[in-house]
C-alpha positions in Angstrom: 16.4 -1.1 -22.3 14.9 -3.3 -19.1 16.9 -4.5 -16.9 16.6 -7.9 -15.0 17.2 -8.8 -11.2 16.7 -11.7 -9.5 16.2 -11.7 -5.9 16.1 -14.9 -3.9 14.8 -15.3 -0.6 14.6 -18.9 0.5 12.9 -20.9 -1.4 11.1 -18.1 -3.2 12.8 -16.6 -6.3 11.1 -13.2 -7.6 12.7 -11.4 -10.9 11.9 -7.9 -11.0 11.7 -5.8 -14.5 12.6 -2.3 -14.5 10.3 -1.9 -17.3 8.4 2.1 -15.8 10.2 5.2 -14.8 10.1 5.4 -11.4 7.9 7.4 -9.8 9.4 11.1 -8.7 7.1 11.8 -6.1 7.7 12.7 -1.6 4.9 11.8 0.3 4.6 14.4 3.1 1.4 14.0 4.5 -1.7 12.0 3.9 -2.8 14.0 1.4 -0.1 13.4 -0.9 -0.5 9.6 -0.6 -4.2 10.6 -1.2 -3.6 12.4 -4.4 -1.1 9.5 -6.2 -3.5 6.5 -5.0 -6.4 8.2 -6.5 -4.4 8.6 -9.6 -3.5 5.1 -10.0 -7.1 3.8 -9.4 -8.7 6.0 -11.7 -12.1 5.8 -12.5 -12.5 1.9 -10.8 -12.2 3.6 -7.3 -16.3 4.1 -7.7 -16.8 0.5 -8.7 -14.4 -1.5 -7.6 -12.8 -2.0 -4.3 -8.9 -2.2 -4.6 -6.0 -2.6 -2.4 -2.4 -0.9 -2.7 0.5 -0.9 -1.6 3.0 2.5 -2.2 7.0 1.2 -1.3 9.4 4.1 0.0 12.8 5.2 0.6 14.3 6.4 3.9 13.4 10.6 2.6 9.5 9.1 2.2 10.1 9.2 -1.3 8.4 6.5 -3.5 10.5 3.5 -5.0 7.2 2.4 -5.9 3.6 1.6 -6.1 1.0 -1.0 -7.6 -2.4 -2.3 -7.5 -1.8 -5.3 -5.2 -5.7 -6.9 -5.9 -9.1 -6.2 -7.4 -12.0 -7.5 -6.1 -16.0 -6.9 -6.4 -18.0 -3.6 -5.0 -18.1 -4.7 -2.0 -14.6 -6.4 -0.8 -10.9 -7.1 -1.9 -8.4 -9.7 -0.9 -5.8 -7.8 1.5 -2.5 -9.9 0.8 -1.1 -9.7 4.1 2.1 -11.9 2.8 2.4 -10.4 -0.2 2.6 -6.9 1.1 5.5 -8.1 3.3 7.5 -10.2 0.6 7.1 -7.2 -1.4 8.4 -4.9 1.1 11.5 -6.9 2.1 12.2 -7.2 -1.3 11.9 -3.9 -2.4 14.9 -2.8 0.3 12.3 -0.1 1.7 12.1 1.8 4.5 8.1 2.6 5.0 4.9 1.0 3.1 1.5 2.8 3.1 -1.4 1.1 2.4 -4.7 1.8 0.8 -7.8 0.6 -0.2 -10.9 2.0 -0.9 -15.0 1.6 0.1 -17.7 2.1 -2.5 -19.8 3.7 0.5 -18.1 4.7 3.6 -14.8 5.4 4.2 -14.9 4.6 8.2 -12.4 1.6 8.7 -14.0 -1.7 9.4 -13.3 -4.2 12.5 -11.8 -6.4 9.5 -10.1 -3.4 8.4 -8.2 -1.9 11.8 -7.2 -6.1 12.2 -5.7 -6.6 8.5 -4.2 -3.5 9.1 -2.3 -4.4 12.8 -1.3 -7.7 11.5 0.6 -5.7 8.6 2.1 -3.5 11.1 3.1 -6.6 13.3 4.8 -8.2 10.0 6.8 -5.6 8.4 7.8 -4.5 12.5 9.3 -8.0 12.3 12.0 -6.8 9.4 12.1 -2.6 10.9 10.0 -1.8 7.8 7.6 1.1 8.8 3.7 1.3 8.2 3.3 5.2 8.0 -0.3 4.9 7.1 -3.5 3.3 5.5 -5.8 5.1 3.5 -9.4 4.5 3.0 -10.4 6.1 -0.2 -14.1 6.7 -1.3 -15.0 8.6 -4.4 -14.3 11.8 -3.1 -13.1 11.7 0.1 -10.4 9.6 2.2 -9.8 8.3 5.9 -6.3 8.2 7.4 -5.8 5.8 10.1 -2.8 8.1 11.0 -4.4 11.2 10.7 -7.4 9.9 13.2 -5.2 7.9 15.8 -6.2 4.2 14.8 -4.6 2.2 17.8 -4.2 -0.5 14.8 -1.2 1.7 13.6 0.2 3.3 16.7 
């Protein structure tokens, strides 16, 4: 059976369905957010440049994660708002984000500032940003594995 909550926030009313099991996965490391973002992109992650968002608990476990756009070969919308909404909503403790690059997977300019203004939004509501992945077909960049000053 799915179950219904409505969740207001201002002027903005959301209604979540509990319609999926929940995912029963930790993420430990950036290799484990890795693994389950390449799983949910699938075969697109060659064609199509996505963005994600993966929601967790306080133990870094997942309370969930989704496929936030889909854009061309060459660029995706990054929905800065919507990635905080989400987050507040949600009643989570950490988000990691991820996205991958047809070509390279070294962070852009754009990249390192959509991923500071993130950081500076969900700081506002003591929501961590624990990472952001750059996937490529078979490899992946961690901005907190490497040091990005756009996440410290």
């Amino acid at each position: 059976m799915k179950t219904m909550k409505n969740v207001f926030l201002g002027e903005l009313q959301t209604t979540f369905v509990d319609a999926k099991k929940p995912i029963e996965k930790s993420i430990r490391c950036s290799l484990d957010a890795n693994n389950l973002i390449r799983e949910m992109m699938g075969d697109q992650i060659r064609i199509k440049q996505m963005m994600t968002a993966t929601f967790l608990n306080r133990g870094n476990q997942v309370m969930f994660a989704e496929i936030l756009t889909i854009g061309d070969a060459e660029k995706t919308i990054i929905p800065n708002k919507e990635i905080v909404r989400k987050a507040i909503i949600s009643g989570c403790e950490a988000v990691i984000l991820a996205h991958n690059h047809t070509g390279t997977k070294t962070p852009s300019e754009s990249d390192k500032r959509e991923t500071k203004a993130i950081k500076e939004g969900l700081k506002m509501f003591d929501i961590k940003l624990l990472d952001h992945l750059i996937l490529t077909g078979s490899d992946y960049y961690s901005f907190a594995d490497n040091g990005e000053r756009s996440l410290a």
